[in-house]
TORPA-4810 file (N, C-alpha, C, O; in nm, 3 decimals):
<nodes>
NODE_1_0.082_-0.118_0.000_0.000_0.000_0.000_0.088_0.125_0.000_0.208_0.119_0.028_X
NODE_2_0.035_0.222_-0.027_0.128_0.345_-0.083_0.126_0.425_0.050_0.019_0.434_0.109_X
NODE_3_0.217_0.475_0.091_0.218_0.551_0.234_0.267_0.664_0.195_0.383_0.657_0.157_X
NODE_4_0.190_0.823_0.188_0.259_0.937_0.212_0.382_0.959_0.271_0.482_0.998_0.210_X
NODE_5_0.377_0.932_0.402_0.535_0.930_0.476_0.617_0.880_0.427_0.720_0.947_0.433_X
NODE_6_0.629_0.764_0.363_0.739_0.688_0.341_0.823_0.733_0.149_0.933_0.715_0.097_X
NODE_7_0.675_0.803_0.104_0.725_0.897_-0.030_0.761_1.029_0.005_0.829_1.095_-0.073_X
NODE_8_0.723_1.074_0.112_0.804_1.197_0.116_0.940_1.192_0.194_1.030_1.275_0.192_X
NODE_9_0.928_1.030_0.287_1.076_1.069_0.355_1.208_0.981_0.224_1.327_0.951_0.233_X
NODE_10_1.132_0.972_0.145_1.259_0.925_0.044_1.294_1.039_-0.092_1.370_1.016_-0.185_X
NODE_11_1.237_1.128_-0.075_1.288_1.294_-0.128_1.322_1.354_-0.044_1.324_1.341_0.078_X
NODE_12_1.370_1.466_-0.153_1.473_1.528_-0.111_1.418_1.650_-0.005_1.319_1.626_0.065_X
NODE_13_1.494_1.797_0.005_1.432_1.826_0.123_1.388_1.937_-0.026_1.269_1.927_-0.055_X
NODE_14_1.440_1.999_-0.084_1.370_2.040_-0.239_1.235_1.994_-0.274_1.129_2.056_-0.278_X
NODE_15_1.255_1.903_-0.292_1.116_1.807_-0.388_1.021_1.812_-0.229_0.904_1.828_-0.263_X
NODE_16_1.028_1.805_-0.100_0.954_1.773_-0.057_0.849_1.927_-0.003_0.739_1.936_0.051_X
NODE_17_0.971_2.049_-0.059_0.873_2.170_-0.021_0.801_2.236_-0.141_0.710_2.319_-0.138_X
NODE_18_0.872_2.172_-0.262_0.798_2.163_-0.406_0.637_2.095_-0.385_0.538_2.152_-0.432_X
NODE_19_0.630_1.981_-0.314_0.524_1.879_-0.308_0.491_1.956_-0.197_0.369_1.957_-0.209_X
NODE_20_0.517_2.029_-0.088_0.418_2.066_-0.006_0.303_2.240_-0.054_0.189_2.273_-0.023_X
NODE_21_0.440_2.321_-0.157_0.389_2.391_-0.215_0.268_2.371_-0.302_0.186_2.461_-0.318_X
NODE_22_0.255_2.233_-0.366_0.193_2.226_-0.512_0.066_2.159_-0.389_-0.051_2.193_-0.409_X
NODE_23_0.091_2.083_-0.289_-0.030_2.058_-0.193_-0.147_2.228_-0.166_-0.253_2.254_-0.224_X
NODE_24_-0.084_2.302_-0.073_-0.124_2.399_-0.044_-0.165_2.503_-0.186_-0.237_2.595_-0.148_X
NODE_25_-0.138_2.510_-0.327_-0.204_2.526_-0.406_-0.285_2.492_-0.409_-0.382_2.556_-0.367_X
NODE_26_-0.296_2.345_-0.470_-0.456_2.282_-0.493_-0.552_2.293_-0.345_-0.673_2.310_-0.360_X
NODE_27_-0.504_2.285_-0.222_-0.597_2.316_-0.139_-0.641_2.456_-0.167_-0.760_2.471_-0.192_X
NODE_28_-0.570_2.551_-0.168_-0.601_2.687_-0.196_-0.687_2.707_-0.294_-0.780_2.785_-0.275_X
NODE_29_-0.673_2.648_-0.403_-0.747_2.617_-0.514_-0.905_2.612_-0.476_-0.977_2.712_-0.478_X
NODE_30_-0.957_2.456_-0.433_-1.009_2.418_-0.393_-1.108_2.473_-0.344_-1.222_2.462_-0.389_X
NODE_31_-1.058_2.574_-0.190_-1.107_2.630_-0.183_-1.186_2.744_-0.195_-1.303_2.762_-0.160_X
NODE_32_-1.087_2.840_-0.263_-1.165_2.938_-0.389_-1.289_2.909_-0.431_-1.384_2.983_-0.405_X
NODE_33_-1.304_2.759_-0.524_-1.371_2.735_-0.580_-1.532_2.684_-0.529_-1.645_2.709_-0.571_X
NODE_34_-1.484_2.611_-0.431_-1.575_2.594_-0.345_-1.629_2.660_-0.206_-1.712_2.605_-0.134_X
NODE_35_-1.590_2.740_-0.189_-1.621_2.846_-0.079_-1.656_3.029_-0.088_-1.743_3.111_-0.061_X
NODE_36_-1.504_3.014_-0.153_-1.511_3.173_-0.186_-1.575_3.185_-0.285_-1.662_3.270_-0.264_X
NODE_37_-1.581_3.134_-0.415_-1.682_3.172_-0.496_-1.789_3.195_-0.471_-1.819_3.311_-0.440_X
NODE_38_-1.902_3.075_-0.474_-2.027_3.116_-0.439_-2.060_3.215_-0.345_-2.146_3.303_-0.340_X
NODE_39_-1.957_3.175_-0.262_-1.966_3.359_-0.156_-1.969_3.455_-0.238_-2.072_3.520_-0.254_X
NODE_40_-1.873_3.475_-0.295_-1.884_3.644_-0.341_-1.944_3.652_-0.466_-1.938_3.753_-0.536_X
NODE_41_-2.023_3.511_-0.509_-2.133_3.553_-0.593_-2.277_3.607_-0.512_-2.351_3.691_-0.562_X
NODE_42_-2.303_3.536_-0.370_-2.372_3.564_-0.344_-2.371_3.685_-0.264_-2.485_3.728_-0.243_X
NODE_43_-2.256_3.766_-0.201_-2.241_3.907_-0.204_-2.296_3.994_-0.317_-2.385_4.079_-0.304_X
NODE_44_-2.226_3.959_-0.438_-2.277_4.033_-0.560_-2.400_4.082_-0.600_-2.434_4.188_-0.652_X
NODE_45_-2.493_3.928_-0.547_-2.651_3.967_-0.549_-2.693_4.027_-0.448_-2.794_4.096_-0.455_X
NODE_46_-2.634_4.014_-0.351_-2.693_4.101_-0.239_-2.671_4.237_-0.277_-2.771_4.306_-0.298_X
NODE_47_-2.534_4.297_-0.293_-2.515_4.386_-0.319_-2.611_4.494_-0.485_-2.637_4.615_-0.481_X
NODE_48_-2.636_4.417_-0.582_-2.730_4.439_-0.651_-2.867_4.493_-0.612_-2.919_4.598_-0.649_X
NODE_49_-2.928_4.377_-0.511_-3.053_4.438_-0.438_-3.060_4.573_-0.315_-3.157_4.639_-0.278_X
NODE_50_-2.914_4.580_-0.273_-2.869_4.638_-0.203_-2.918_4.780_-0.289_-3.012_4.854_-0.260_X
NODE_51_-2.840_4.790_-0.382_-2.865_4.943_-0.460_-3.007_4.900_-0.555_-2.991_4.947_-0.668_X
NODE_52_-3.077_4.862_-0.549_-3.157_4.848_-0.600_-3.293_4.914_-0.525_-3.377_4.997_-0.562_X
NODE_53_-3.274_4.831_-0.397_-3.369_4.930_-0.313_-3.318_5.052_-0.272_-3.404_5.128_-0.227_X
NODE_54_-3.188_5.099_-0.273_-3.142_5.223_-0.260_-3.202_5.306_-0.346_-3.248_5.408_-0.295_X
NODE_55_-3.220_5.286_-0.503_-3.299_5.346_-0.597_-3.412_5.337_-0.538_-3.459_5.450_-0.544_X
NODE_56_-3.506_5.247_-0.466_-3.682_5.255_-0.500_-3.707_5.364_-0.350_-3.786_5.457_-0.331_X
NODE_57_-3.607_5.306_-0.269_-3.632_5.405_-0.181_-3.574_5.588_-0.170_-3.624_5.658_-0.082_X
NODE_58_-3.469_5.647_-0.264_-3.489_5.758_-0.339_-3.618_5.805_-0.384_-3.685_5.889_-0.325_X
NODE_59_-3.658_5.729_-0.521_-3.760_5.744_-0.579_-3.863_5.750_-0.481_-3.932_5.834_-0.539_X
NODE_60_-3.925_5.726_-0.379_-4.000_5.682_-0.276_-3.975_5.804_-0.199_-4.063_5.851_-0.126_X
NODE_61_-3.872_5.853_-0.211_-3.867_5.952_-0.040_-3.877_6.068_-0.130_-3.868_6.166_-0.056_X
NODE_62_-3.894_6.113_-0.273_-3.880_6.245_-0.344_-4.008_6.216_-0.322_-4.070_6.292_-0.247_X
NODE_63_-4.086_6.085_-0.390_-4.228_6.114_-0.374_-4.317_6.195_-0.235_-4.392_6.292_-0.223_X
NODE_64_-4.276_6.122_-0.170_-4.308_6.194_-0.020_-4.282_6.299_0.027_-4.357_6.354_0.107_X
NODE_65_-4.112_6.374_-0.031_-4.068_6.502_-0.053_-4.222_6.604_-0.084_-4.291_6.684_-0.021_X
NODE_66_-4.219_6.555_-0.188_-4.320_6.630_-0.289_-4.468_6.605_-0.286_-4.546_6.640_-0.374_X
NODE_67_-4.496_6.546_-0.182_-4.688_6.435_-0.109_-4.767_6.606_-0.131_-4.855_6.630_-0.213_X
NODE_68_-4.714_6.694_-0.047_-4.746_6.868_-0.027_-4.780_6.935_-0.097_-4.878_7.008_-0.085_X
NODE_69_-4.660_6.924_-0.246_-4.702_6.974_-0.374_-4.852_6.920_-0.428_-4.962_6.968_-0.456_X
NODE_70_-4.768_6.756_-0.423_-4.876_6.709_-0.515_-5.046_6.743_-0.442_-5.146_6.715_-0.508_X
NODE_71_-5.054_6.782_-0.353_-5.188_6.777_-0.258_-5.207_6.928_-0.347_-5.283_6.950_-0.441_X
NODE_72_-5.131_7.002_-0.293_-5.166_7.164_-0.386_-5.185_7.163_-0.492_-5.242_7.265_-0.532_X
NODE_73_-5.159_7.083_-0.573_-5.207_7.074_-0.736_-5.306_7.003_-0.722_-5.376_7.054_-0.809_X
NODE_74_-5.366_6.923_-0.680_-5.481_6.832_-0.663_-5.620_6.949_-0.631_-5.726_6.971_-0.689_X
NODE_75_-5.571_6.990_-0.538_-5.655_7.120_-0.468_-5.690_7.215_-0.562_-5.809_7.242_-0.582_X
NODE_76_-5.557_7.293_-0.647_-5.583_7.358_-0.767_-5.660_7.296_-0.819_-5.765_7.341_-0.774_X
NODE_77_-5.694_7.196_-0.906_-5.765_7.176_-1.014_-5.875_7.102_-0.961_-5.940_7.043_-1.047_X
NODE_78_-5.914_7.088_-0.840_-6.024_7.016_-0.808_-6.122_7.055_-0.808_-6.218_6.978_-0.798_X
NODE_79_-6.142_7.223_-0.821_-6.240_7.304_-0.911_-6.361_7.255_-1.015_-6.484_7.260_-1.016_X
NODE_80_-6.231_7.196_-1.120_-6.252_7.120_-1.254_-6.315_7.032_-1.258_-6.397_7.017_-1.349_X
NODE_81_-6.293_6.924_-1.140_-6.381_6.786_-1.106_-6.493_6.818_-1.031_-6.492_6.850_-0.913_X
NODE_82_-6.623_6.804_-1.130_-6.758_6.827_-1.071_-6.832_6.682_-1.040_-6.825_6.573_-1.096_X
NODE_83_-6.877_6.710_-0.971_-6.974_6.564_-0.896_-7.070_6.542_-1.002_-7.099_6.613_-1.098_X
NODE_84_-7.109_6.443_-0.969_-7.216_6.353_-1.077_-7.311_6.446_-1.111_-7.363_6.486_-1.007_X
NODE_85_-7.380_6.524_-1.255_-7.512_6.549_-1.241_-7.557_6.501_-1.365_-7.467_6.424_-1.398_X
NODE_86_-7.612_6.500_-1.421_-7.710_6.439_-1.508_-7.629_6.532_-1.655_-7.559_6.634_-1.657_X
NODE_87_-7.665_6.466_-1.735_-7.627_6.538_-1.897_-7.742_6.666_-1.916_-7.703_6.746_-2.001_X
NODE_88_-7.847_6.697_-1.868_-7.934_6.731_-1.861_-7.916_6.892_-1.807_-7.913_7.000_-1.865_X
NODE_89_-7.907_6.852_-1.674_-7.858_6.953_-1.573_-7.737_7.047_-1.617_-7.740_7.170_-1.612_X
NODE_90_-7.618_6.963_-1.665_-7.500_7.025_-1.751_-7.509_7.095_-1.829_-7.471_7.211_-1.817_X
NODE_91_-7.557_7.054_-1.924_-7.614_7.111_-2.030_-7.695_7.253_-2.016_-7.668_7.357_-2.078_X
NODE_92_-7.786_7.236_-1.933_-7.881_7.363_-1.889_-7.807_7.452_-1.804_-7.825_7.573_-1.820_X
NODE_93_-7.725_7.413_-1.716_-7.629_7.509_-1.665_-7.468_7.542_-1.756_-7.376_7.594_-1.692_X
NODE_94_-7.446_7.503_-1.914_-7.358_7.587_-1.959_-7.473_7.688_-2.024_-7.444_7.806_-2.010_X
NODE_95_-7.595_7.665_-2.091_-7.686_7.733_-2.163_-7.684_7.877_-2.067_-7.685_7.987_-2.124_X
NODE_96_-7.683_7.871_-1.980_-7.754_7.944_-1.854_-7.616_8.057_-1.762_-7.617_8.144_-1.675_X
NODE_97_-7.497_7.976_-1.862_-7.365_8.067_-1.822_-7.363_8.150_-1.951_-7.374_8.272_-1.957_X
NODE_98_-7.346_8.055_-2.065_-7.338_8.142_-2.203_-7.413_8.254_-2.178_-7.354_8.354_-2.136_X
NODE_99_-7.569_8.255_-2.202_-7.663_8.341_-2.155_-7.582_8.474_-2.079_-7.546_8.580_-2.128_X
NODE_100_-7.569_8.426_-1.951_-7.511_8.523_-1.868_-7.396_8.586_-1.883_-7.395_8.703_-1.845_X
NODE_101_-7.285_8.535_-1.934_-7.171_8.591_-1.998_-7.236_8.682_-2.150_-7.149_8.768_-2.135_X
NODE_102_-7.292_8.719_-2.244_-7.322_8.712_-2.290_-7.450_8.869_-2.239_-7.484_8.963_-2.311_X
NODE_103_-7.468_8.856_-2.173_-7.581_8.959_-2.082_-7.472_9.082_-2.032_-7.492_9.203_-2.021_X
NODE_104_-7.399_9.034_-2.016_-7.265_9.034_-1.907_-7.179_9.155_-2.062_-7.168_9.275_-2.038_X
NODE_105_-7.142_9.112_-2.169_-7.108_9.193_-2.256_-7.212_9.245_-2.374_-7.200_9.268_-2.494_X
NODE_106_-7.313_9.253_-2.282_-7.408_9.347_-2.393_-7.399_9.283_-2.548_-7.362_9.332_-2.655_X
NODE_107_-7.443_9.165_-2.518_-7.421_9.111_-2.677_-7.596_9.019_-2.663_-7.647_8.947_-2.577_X
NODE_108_-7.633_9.062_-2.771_-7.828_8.999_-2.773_-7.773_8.842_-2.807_-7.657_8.837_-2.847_X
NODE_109_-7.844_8.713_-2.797_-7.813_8.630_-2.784_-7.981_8.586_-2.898_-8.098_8.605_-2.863_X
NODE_110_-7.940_8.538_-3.009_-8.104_8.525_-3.122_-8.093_8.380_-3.089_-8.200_8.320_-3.083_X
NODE_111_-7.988_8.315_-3.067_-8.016_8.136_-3.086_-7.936_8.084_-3.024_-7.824_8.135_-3.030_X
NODE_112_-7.955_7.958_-2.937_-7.871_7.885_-2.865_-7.899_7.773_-2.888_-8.021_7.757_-2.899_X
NODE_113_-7.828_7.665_-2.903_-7.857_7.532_-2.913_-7.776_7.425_-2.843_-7.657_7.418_-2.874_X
NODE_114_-7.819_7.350_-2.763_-7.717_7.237_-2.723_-7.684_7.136_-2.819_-7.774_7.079_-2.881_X
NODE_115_-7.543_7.105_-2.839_-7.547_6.992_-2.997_-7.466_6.876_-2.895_-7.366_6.816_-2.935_X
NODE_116_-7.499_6.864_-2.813_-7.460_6.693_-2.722_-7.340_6.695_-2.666_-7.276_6.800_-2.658_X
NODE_117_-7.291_6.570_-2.616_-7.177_6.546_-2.544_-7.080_6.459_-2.634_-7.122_6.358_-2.690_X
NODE_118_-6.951_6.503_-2.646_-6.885_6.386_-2.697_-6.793_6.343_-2.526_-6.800_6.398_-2.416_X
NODE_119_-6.722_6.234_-2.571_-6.661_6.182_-2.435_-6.545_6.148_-2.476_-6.550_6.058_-2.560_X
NODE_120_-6.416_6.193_-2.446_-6.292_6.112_-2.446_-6.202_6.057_-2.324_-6.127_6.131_-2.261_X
NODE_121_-6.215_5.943_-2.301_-6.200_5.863_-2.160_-6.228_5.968_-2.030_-6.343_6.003_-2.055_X
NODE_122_-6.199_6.020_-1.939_-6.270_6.107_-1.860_-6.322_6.199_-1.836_-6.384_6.242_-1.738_X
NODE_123_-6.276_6.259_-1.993_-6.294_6.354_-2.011_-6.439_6.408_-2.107_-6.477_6.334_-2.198_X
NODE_124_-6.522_6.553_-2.074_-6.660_6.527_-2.140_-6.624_6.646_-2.196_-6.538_6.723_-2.153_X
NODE_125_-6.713_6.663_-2.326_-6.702_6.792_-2.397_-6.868_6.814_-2.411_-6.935_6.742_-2.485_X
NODE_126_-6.906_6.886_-2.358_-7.096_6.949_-2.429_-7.083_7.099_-2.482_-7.066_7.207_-2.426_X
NODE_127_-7.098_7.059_-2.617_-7.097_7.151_-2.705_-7.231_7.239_-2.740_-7.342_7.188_-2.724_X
NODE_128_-7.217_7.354_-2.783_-7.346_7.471_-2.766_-7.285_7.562_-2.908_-7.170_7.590_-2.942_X
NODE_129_-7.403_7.590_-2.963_-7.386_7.690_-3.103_-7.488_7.794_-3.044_-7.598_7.772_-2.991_X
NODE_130_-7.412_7.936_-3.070_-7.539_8.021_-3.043_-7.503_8.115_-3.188_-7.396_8.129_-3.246_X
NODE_131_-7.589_8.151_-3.207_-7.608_8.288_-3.306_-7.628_8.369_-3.233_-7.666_8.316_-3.129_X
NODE_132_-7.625_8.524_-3.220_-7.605_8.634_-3.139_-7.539_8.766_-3.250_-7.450_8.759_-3.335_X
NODE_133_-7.621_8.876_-3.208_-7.545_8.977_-3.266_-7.491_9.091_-3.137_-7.512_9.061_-3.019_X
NODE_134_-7.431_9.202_-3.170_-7.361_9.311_-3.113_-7.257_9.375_-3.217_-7.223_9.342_-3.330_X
NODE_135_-7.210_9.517_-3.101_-7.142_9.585_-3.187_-6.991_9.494_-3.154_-6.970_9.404_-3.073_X
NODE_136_-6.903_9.558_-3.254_-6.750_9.461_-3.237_-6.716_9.461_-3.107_-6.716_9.355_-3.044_X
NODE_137_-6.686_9.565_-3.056_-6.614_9.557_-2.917_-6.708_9.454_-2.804_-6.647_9.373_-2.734_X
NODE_138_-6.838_9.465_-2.796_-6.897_9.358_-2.706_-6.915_9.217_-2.785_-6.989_9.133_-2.735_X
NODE_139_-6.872_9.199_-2.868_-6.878_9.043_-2.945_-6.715_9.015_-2.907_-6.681_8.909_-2.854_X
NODE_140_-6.638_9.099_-2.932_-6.483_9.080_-2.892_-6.441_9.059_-2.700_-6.333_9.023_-2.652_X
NODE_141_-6.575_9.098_-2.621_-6.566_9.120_-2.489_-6.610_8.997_-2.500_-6.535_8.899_-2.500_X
NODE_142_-6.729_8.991_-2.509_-6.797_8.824_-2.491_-6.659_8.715_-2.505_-6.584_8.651_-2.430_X
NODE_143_-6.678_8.741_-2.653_-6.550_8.598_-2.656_-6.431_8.578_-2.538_-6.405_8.476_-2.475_X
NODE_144_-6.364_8.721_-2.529_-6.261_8.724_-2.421_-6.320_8.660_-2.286_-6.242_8.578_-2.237_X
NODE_145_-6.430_8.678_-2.218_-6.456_8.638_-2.112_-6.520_8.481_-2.096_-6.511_8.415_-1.993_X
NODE_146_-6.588_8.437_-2.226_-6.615_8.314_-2.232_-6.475_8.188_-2.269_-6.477_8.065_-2.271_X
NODE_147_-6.356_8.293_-2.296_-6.244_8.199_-2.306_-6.158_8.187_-2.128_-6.065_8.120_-2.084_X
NODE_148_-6.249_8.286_-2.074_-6.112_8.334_-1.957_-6.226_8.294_-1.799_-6.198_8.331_-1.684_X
NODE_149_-6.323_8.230_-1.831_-6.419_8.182_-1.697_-6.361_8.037_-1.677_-6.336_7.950_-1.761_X
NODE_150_-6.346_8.038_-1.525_-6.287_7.918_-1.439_-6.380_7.790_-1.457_-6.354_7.695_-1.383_X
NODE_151_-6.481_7.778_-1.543_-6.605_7.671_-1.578_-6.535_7.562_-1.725_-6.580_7.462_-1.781_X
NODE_152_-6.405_7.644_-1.743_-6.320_7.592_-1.891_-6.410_7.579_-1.991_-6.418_7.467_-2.043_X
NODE_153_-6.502_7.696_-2.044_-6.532_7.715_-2.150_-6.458_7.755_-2.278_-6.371_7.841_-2.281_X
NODE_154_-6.500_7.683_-2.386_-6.355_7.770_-2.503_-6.452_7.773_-2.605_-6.563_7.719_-2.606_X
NODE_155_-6.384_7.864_-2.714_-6.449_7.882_-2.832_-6.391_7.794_-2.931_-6.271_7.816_-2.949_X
NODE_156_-6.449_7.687_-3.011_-6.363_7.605_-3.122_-6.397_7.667_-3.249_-6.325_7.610_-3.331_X
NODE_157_-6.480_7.767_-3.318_-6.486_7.820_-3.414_-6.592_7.942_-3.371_-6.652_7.954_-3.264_X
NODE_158_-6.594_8.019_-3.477_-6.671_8.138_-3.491_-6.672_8.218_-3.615_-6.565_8.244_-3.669_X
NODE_159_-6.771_8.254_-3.660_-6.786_8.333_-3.789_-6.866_8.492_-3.757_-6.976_8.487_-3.700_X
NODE_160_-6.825_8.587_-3.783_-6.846_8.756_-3.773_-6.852_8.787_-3.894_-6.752_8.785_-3.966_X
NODE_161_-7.016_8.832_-3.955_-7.012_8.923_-4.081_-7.108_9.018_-4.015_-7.158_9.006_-3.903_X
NODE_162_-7.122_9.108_-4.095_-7.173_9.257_-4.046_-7.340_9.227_-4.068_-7.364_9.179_-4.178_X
NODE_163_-7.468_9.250_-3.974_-7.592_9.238_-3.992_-7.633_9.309_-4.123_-7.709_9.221_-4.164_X
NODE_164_-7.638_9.395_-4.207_-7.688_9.492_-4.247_-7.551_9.573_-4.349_-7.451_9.586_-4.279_X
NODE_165_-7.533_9.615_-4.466_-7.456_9.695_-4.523_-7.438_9.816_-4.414_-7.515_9.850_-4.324_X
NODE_166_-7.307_9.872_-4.450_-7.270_9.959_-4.327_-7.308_9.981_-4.214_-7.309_10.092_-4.161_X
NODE_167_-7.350_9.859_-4.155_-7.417_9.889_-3.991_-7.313_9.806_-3.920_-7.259_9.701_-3.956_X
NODE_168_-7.288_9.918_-3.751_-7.178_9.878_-3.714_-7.241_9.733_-3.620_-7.151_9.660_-3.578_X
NODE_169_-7.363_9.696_-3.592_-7.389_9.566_-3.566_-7.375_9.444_-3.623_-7.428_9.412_-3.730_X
NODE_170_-7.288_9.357_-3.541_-7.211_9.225_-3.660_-7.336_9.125_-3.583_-7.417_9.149_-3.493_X
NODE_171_-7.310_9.013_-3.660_-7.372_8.888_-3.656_-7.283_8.789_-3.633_-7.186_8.778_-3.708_X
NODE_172_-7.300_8.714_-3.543_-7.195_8.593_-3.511_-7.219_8.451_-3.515_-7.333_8.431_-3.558_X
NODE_173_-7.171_8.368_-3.493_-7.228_8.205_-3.480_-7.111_8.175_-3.450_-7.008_8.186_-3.516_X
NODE_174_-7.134_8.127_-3.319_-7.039_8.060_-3.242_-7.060_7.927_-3.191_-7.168_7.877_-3.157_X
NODE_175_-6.940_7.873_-3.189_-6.959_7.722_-3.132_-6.900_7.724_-2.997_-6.798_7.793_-3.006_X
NODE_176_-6.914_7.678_-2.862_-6.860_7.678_-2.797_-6.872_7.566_-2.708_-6.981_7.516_-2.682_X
NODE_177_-6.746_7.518_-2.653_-6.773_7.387_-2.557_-6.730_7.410_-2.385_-6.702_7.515_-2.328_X
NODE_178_-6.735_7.314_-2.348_-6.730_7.333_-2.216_-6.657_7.186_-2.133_-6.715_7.078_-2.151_X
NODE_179_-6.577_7.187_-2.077_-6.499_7.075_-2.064_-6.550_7.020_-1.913_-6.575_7.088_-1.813_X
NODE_180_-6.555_6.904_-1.928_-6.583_6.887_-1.796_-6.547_6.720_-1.771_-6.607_6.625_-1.821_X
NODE_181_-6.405_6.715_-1.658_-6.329_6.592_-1.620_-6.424_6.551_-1.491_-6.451_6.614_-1.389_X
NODE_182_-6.469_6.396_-1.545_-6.511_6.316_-1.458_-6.463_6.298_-1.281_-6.345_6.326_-1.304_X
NODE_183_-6.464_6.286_-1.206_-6.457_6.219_-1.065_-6.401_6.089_-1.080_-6.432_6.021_-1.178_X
NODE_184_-6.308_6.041_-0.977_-6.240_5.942_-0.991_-6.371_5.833_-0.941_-6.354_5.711_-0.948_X
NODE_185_-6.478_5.881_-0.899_-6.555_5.803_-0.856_-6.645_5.740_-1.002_-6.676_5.625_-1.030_X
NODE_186_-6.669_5.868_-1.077_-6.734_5.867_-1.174_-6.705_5.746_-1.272_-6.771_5.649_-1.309_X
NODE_187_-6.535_5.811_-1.306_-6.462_5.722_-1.390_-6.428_5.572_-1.367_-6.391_5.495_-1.455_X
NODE_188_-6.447_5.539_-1.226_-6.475_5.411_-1.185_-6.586_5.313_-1.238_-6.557_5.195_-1.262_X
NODE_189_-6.690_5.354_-1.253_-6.793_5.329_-1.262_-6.852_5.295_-1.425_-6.932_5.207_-1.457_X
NODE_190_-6.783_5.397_-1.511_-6.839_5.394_-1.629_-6.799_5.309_-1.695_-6.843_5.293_-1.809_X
</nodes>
């Protein structure tokens, strides 16, 4: 049978720190491979998730930075978000602003019409054509104030020719809509 001792005590004292060197390699080896590696692979992943939640929790603490803002902009425009009322009701209360804006710049109002709702995901549009005459400056007031009321009314077209050969009373036909963003409750629902 082969005895370690008896092969190393018949080399030299050279060969036998050669053979103890090339031992303590391959153990060294060895262990690298089997120890330290997977270790410091599995450092690596730690360390990955490590900065990983370092990012979500950044991202996370600006959000919260900024919870204050975002509440003040919410607040701003929450104006805009009107509670449930009927297409009906809407409708009769932009008729009933036009009107009044409209009273409001001395401009006669001959025709109003509601022409329906279109809808684009939360958003509602109810559109209104009126015919109306006045002199320029209160047809030019009207428009300005029906573009500049906190209800987000706008004008999408309009046509101005003069009632009458040389009369300073114009004739108008206007289209005008009125925007109006659903409730998160609303938009739930539909």
């Amino acid at each position: 049978m082969f005895s370690v001792n008896k092969f190393l005590a018949t080399r030299s004292k050279k060969e036998r720190a050669g053979i103890y060197l090339a031992a303590l390699f391959v153990f060294l080896a060895g262990a690298d491979r089997l120890v330290l590696d997977p270790f410091l692979a599995k450092m690596g992943q730690i360390d990955a998730a490590i900065e990983e939640h370092k990012a979500l929790i950044k991202r996370n603490s600006l959000i919260l930075a900024n919870q204050d803002n975002f509440k003040a902009e919410i607040e701003l425009y929450k104006k805009f978000i009107i509670e449930s009322v009927s297409e009906e009701e809407e409708i009769a209360s932009l008729l009933k602003e036009v009107e009044g804006v409209a009273n409001q710049s001395s401009v006669y109002v001959v025709d109003i019409k509601s022409k329906g709702v279109t809808r684009e995901g939360p958003t509602e549009r109810y559109l209104v054509d009126l015919n109306c005459e006045g002199e320029m400056e209160h047809l030019v007031r009207f428009m300005y104030l029906v573009e500049n009321t906190e209800s987000l009314l706008k004008i999408s077209k309009y046509t101005i020719m003069p009632r009458a050969k040389e009369s300073s009373i114009l004739k108008a036909t206007i289209s005008i809509y009125k925007l109006r963003t659903q409730s998160e409750e609303e938009a739930a629902s539909a």
